[in-house]
C-alpha positions, 0 to 999 in steps of 0.5 A: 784334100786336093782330089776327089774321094777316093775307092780304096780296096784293102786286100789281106788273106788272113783277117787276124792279128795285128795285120787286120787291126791296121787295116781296119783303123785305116780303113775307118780313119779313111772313111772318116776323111771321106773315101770310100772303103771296103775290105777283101779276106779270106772265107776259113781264117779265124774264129768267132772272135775274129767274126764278130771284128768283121761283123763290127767293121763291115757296116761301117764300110760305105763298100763293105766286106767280102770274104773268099777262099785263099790259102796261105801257099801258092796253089792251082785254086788260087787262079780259081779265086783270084777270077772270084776276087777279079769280078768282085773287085772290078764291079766295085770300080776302084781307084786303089787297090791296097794289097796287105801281106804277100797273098794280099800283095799278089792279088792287089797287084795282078787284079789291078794290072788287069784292070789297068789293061783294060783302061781303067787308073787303079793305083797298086799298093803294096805293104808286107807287113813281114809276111815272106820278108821273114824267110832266109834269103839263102835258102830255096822257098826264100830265094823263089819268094823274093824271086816274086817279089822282085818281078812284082815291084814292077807292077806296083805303084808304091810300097809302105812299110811299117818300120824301117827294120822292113824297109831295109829287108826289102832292100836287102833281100827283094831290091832296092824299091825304084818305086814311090817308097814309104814308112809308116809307123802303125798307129793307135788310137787317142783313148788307148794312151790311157793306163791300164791297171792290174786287177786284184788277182792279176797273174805275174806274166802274160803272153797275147798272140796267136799261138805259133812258133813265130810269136814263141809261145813255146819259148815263154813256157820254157822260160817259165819253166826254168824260172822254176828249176832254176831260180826257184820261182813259181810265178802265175801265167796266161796265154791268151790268143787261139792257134792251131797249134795250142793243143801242143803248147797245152802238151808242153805246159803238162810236160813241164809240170806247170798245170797249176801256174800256167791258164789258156784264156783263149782270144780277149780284147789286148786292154781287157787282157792287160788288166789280168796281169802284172807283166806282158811278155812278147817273145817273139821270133820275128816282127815287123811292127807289133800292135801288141807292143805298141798296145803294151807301151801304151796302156802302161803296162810293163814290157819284155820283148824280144830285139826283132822286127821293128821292135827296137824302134818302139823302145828307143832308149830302152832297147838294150832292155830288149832280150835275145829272140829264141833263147828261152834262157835269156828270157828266163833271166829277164822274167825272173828280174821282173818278178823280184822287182815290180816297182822297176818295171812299172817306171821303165813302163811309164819313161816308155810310154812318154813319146810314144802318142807322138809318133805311133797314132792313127791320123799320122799313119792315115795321112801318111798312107793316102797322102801316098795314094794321092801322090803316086795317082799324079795329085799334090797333097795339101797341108789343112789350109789348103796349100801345096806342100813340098816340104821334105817327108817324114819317116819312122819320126825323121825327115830326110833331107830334100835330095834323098827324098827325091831319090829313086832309092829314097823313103820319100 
């Protein structure tokens, strides 16, 4: 490291899903590299078991966890808050300020304005994890959000992106960045490359995620539905994950008459649920760079996902195996060959598993984040033997070429 420890402050609303594993593998593995770290969510999200992840993480944060109302939608109280989260964050001196989500965005950023306004070098960084990308650019609540998002990038120090699918969406519908701009694939850690298997009373699908539209809950069980009437088969099914919404996908499951097939476990362990079935399924609508996925690919557990998101960019070769998002009949026809052919699906399993450590680990994605840090705060990173490094950067598994790079359009 050339510089002094760093004070990294990750901001996020909500600390669930696969937006707070990120934060809190970087956070750990920064921590590990000798910075100090805390943690800013919001106070109502989540359940006991999403408690018991903050419980585990804060002690190992040398600034700790601090938990405060944010609402999901722009409101009046959000300036209420945001003085709560001001006093907070400007009493633990920070050097960064890393906003996760769009809520986490606008609090990182318009926080660390203020308190470079008042002298102090605060670098502002910014990642959407899709959040308000997913919106349609030609409709209103798009049009106002990108509007934001647009003014906001001049308060921004440098931006990460966790797949090129989200680069190029900012890009399209924000602006092209004219800022320090960097993808950086999530990472997983070494011992989640270790293959799970099936138990002995393993169900034939399960789907892991939290239960709302975006993630198609509803979709995998119209898929298991027509699995039934149309091709005859009754395979069994978990849902694992908790929602606001799952009494209605409860409702649906009684609809289709699927009570004896289909069984909600609520939140597990991603490892524990894979050993519970003989297929995942991720059905989603929308993605930016799945953890489920890459947890999935890892523990060699067989796949079927949708083509959204960054998700093609996980399966490389097999992404024409990828089924089309929100069509219930087309996830059908791919649950139903996987059914009839298990053997298949556990060696597409095991070729999608082969590249992926390479790629998608937690010291690539650690390096790459603070290395980011590092360069937008004025510092050269260096490589292990102390050197200054100009090498060409390295993203999403490419190396663009040095004039690219250097570009104000670039990836870095």
């Amino acid at each position: 490291m050339t510089a002094a420890p760093l004070r990294i402050i990750h901001i996020v609303r909500a600390p669930i899903g696969g937006i707070f594993r990120h934060i809190s593998d970087l956070a750990i593995a920064q921590t590990r590299a000798g910075h100090q770290v805390g943690v800013v969510c919001d106070a109502s999200t989540g359940g006991p078991f999403e408690d018991a992840a903050i419980a585990r993480l804060a002690p190992q944060l040398a600034l700790g966890i601090a938990r405060f109302p944010m609402r999901r939608q722009v409101t009046p109280g959000d300036l209420k808050a945001a003085g709560s989260l001001y006093r907070h964050i400007r009493d633990l001196k920070p050097d960064v300020l890393h906003g996760h989500g769009a809520k986490g965005g606008v609090f990182a950023r318009a926080i660390g304005t203020v308190l470079r306004m008042r002298g102090r070098k605060v670098t502002r960084i910014y990642c959407p994890h899709g959040g308000s990308l997913h919106y349609d650019a030609s409709k209103i609540e798009g049009k106002v959000y990108f509007a934001l998002e647009r003014l906001q990038q001049r308060f921004t120090d440098g931006l990460v992106f966790v797949s090129d699918y989200e680069y190029s969406a900012y890009e399209s519908k924000v602006a092209p960045p004219r800022i320090a701009a960097r993808v950086v694939y999530n990472g997983l850690m070494p011992e989640e490359f270790s293959a799970v298997q099936p138990q002995d009373d393993a169900v034939d699908f399960l789907f892991i995620g939290m239960l709302r539209d975006l993630k198609g809950p509803d979709l995998f069980i119209e898929a298991l539905s027509r699995m039934k009437t149309v091709f005859g088969l009754t395979p069994r099914a978990h849902i694992v994950g908790e929602g606001d919404d799952r009494p209605r996908y409860e409702a649906m499951v009684r609809d289709h008459g699927l009570e004896e097939q289909v069984t909600f476990l609520g939140p597990l362990p991603a490892r524990e649920a894979f050993g519970r079935t003989h297929c995942v399924v991720v059905p989603s609508r929308a993605e930016a760079m799945p953890y489920i996925v890459l947890e999935t690919v890892a523990a060699n557990v067989p796949l079927i996902a949708t083509r959204v998101g960054g998700i093609p960019e996980i399966f490389g070769r097999y992404a024409d195996k990828l089924v089309t998002p929100g069509n219930a009949e087309d996830l059908a026809s791919a649950m139903a060959t996987a059914y009839s052919d298990r053997e298949a699906m556990r060696r597409r399993a095991e070729g999608q598993r082969k590249c992926l450590s390479e790629t998608f680990n937690v010291d690539l994605m650690n390096d790459r984040i603070t290395s980011l840090y590092l360069e937008t705060r004025g510092h050269k990173r260096s490589d292990k033997a102390g050197r200054s490094s100009d090498a060409p950067s390295l993203v999403g598994g490419r190396v663009l070429a040095k004039t690219e790079a250097s570009s104000p359009r670039g990836r870095e």
